[in-house]
TORDO-403502 format. One line per field, with one value per residue (C-alpha): x, y, z; residue number from 0. Coordinates in steps of 0.1 Angstrom, whole numbers, plus 2048, in hexadecimal, padded with zeros to 3 digits. Example, Ala and Ser with C-alpha at 12.3 -4.5 7.8 and 13.67 -1.06 7.14 Angstrom:
2
xx [87B_889]
yy [7D3_7F5]
zz [84E_847]
pos [0_1]
This chain:
361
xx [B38_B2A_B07_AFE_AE2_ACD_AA9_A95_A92_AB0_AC5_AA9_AAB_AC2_AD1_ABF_ACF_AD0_ACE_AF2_B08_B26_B30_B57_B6C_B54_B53_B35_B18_AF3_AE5_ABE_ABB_AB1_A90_AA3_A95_AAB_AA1_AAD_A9E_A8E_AA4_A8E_A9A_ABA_ABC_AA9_AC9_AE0_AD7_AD3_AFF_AFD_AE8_AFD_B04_ADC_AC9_AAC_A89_A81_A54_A5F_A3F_A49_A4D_A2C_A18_A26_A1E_9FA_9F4_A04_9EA_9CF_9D4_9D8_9F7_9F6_9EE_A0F_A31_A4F_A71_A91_A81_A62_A78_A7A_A51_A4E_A69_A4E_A34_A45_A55_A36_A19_A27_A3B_A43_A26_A18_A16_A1D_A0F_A22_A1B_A32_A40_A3D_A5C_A78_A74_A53_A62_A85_A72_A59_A74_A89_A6B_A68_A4B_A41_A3F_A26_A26_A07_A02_9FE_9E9_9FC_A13_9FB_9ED_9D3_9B9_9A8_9C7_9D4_9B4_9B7_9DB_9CE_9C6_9C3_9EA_9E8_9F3_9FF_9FC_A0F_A05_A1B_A02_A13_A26_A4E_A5B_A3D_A2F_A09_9F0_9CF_9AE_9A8_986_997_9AC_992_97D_99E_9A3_978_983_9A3_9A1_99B_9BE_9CC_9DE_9DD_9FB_9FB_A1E_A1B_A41_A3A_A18_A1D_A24_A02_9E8_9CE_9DA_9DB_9EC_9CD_9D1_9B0_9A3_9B6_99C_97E_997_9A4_9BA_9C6_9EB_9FE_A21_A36_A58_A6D_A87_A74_A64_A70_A93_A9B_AAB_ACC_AB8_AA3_A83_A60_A3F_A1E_9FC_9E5_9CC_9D8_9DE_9F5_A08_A0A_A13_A31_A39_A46_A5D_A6D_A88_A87_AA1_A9D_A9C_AB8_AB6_ABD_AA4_A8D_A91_A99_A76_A63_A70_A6B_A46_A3E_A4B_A29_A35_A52_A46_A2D_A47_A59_A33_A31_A53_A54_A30_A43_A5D_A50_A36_A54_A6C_A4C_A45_A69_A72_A4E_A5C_A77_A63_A63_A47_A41_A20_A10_A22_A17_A3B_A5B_A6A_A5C_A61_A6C_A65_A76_A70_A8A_A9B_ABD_AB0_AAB_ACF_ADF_AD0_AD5_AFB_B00_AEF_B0B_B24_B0F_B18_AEE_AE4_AC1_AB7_AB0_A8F_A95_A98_A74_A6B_A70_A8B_A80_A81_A92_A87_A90_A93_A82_AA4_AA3_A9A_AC0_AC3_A9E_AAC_ACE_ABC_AA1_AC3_AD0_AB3_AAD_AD3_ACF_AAE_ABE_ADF_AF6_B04]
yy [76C_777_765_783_797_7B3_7B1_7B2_7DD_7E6_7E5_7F9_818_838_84B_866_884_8A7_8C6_8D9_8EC_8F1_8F9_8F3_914_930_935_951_934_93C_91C_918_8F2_8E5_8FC_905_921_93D_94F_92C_922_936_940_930_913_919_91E_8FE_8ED_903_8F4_8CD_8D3_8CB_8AD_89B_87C_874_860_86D_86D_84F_858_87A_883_8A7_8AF_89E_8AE_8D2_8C8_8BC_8E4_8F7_8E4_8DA_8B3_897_88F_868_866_877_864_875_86A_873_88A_884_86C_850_854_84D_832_81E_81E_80E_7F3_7F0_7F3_7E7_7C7_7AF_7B0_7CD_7F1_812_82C_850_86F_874_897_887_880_86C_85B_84E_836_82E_825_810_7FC_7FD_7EA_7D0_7E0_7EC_80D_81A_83E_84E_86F_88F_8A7_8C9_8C4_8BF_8A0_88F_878_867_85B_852_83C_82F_823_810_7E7_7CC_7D2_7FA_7FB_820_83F_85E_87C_8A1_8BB_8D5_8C0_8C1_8CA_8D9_8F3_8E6_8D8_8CC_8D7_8C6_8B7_8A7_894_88B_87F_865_859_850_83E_82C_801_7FC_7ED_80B_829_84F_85F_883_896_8B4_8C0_8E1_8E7_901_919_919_930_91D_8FB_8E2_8C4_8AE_8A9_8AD_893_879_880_871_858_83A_837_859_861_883_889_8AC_8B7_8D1_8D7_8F0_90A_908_906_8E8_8D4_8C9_8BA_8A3_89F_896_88F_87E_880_85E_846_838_817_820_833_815_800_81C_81C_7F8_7FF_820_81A_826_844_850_874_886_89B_8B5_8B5_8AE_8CD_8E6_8D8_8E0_900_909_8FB_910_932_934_95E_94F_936_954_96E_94E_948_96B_971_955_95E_984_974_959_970_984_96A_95D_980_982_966_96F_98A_97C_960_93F_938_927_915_924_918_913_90B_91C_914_91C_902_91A_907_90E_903_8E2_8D1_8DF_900_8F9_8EC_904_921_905_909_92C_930_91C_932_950_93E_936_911_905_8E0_8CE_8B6_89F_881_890_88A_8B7_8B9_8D9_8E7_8F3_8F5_919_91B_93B_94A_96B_98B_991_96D_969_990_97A_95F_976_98E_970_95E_97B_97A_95D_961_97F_96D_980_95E]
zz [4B6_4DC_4DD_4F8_4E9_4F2_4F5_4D1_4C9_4D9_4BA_4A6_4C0_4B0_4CA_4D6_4CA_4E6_4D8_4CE_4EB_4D0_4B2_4A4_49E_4B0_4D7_4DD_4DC_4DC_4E3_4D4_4D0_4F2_4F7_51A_52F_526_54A_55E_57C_596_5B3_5CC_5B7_5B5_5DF_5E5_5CE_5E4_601_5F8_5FB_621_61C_5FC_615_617_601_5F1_5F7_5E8_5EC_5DE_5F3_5FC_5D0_5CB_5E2_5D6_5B3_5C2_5D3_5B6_5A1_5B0_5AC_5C1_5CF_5D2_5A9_5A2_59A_599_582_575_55C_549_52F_54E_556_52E_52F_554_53B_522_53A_547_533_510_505_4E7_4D7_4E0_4CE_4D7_4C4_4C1_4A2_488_497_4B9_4D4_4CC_4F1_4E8_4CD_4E2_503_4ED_4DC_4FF_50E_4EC_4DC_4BA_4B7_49F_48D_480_46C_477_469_461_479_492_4A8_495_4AA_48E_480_4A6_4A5_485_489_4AC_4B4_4CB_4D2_4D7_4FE_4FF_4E7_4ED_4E8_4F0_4F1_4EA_4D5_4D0_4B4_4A8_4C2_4B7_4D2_4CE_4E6_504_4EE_4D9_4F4_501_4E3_4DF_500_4FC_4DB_4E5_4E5_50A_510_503_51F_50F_51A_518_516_528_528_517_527_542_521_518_532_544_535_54E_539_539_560_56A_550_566_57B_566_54A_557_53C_538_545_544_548_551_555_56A_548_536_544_568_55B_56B_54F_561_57D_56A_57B_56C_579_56F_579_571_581_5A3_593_57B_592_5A8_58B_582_5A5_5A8_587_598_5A7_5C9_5C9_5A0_5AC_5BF_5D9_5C9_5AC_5C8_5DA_5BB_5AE_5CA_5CC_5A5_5A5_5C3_5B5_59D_599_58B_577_567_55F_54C_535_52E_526_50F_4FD_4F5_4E9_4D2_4C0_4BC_4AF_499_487_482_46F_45F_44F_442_430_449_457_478_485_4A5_4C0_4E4_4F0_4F7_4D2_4AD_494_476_44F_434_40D_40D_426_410_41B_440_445_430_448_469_45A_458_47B_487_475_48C_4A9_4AB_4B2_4AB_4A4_482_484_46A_485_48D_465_465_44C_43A_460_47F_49F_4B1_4D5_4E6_4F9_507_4EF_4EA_4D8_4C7_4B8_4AA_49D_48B_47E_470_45D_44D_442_438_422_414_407_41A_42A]
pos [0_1_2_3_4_5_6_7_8_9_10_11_12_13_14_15_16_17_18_19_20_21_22_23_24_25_26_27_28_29_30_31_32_33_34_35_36_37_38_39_40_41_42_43_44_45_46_47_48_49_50_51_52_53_54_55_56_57_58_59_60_61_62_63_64_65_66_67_68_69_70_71_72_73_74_75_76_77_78_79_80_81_82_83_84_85_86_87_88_89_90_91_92_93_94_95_96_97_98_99_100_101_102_103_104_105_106_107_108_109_110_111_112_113_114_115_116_117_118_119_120_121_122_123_124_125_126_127_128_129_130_131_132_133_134_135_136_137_138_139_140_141_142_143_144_145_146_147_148_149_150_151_152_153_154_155_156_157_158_159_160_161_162_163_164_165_166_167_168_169_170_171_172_173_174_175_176_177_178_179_180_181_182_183_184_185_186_187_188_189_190_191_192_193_194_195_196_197_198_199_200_201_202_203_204_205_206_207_208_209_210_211_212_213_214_215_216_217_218_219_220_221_222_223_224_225_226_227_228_229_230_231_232_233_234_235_236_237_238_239_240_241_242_243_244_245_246_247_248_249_250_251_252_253_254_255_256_257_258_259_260_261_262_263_264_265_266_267_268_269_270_271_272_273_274_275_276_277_278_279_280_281_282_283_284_285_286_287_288_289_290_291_292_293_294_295_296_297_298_299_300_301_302_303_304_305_306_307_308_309_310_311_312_313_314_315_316_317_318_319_320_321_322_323_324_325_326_327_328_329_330_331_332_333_334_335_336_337_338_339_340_341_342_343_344_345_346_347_348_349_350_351_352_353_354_355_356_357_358_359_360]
């Protein structure tokens, strides 16, 4: 028997598991599972990507100085406290590696991320689960469940699966709370949904041990490019820095995220679209007896009474050619999460529900 080994945790990590693109036997697809902007990227975006053709021979920026200091203007924040990665998923995966070991604890909700738990077990941690409170971030249980060995809690505000977010107070009242050794990470992926919500950014500003971190996936369409930011304390971005590796962002991704984060009429049309939508989608499936929590995001997490319900109705979607995403690996089974697509598919997925409910399946 091979005596080579992977580090301790490595063995304990499930594969992560993307949202659906296909369904066996039917070809006309609606795919709801990946909370994908149905309107894409921008075309300023798209251009910028266009033009990155004549230049495919060039390495990358490896300061990725030009992204950061759009990010800096578009949001008032300070360019040289900004790291940029292959998505938000590798900026979560640095402060693993380097902020948490053996030994250590990393402290996630029970609704929360799947990549908070991989990248803690990745880097040899234990990662540690506490309670939310109806579906929604709890601080006092966040503070009972930390020790001397808490190094990092995360934290998606709003949060994925659930659509819930919690005030900028009561972020604050935990990062005042948490053991000294102990980094708050905010994940902002879903916060440019929610109007006049800066992600917690500007609390970097007075926390030393608050971090946030952002993506270009959601609502600037940006999925296929992976690129991610975060916004922390000088030295913890000097501290990620000498993890990065020095070209983790193409060209590419560079440019279409510079573009995207600049077109602000864009990125508006995108918010209000999406709030139309998901009241919409929400008062729908309201009617038809599933209820959803308030969501600040650009999905609705739609309960039903048993988890036998949920995948019966996640199984005749399918048969509708409609793809949403189960939660149970998110301890959700009575639930699926609903992707806001464009009023032609939130219209097919509200049709069909009600089909469902109704018996007609």
């Amino acid at each position: 028997m091979s005596k080579i080994a992977p580090q301790p945790g490595i063995t304990s990590i499930d594969l992560y598991q993307g949202g659906a693109s296909h369904v066996a036997g039917v070809e006309n697809i609606v795919k709801l599972s990946s909370n994908e902007n149905p309107l894409g990227p921008s075309d300023a975006a798209i251009e910028a990507y266009k033009r990155c053709a004549h230049t495919l021979h060039r390495y990358p920026s490896s300061d990725h100085l030009s992204l950061r200091k759009a990010i800096a203007e578009v949001y008032d924040l300070w360019a040289d406290n900004i790291i940029c990665g292959a998505g938000s998923d590798e900026i979560i995966a640095f402060l693993c590696q380097a902020f948490a070991g053996p030994g250590d604890e990393v402290i996630y909700t029970e609704h929360g991320f799947a990549m908070y738990r991989i990248s803690a077990l990745a880097a040899g941690a234990t990662p540690v689960e506490v309670k939310e409170r109806s579906r929604v971030t709890d601080v006092d249980a966040i503070l009972a469940g930390c020790n001397e060995k808490t190094k990092l809690v995360f934290i998606a505000n709003p949060n994925n699966p659930t659509g819930t977010m919690i005030g900028l107070a009561e972020i604050e009242r935990l990062a005042k709370a948490l053991p000294e050794q102990a980094l708050l990470v905010i994940d902002g992926a879903y916060a440019e949904y929610v109007d006049g919500y800066d992600g917690g950014a500007k609390m970097v500003h007075s926390y030393e041990n608050i971090f946030m971190t952002r993506t270009f996936s959601k609502i600037y369409g940006l999925g296929a490019m992976r690129v991610g930011w975060g916004y922390g304390p000088r030295y913890i971005i000097e501290i990620l820095n000498r993890i990065r590796g020095p070209f983790n962002v193409s060209s590419m991704a560079l440019a279409a995220a510079e573009a995207a984060v600049r077109d602000t009429e864009y990125v508006e049309k995108c918010r209000t679209e999406n709030a139309r939508l998901r009241e919409w989608l929400s008062n729908a499936l309201a009617e038809h007896g599933v209820v959803c929590d308030t969501s600040m995001t650009n999905f609705v997490l739609a309960r039903f009474g048993t988890q036998d319900e949920a995948e019966a109705c996640d199984d005749y979607l399918k048969s509708q050619g409609l793809i949403v995403r189960r939660v149970g690996g998110y301890n959700l089974p009575q639930a699926l999460r609903i992707s806001i697509g464009d009023e032609s598919a939130c219209r097919q997925v509200a049709h069909a529900v009600g089909q469902f409910k109704a018996g007609k399946r």
